[in-house]
C-alpha positions in Angstrom: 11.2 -1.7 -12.9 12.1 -3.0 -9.2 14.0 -5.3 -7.9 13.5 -7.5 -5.1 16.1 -9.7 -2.5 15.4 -12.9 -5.5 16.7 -10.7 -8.4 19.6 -12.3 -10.2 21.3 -9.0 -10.1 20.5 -7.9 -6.3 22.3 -11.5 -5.6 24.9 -10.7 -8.0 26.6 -7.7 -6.3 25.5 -9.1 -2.6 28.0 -12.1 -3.6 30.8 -10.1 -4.5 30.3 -7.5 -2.0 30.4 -10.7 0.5 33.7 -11.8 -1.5 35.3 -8.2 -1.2 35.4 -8.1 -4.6 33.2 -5.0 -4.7 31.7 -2.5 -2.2 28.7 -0.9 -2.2 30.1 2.2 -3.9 30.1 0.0 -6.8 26.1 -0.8 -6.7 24.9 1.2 -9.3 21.5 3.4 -8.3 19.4 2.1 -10.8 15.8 2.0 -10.0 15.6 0.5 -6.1 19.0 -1.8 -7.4 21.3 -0.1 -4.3 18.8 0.3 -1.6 18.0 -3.6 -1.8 21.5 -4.4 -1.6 22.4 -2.3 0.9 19.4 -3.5 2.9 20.7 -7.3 2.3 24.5 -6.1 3.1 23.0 -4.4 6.7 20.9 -7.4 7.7 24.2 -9.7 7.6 
């Protein structure tokens, strides 16, 4: 399975990381689940 910048997930943790509500420590590294978010996070 990989995820992509439209999974309902990858959006789920880059609106609470926005929020402050989690971090990235929290991203769980499933599959390509982190990287994707932390490539969204960096690009902002």
């Amino acid at each position: 399975m990989t995820f992509t910048k439209d999974s309902a997930i990858v959006k789920s943790y880059v609106f609470l990381i926005k929020r402050e509500l989690r971090t990235l420590d929290n991203v769980p590294k499933v599959f390509n689940l982190y990287e994707v978010v932390e490539e969204i996070i960096n690009e902002l």
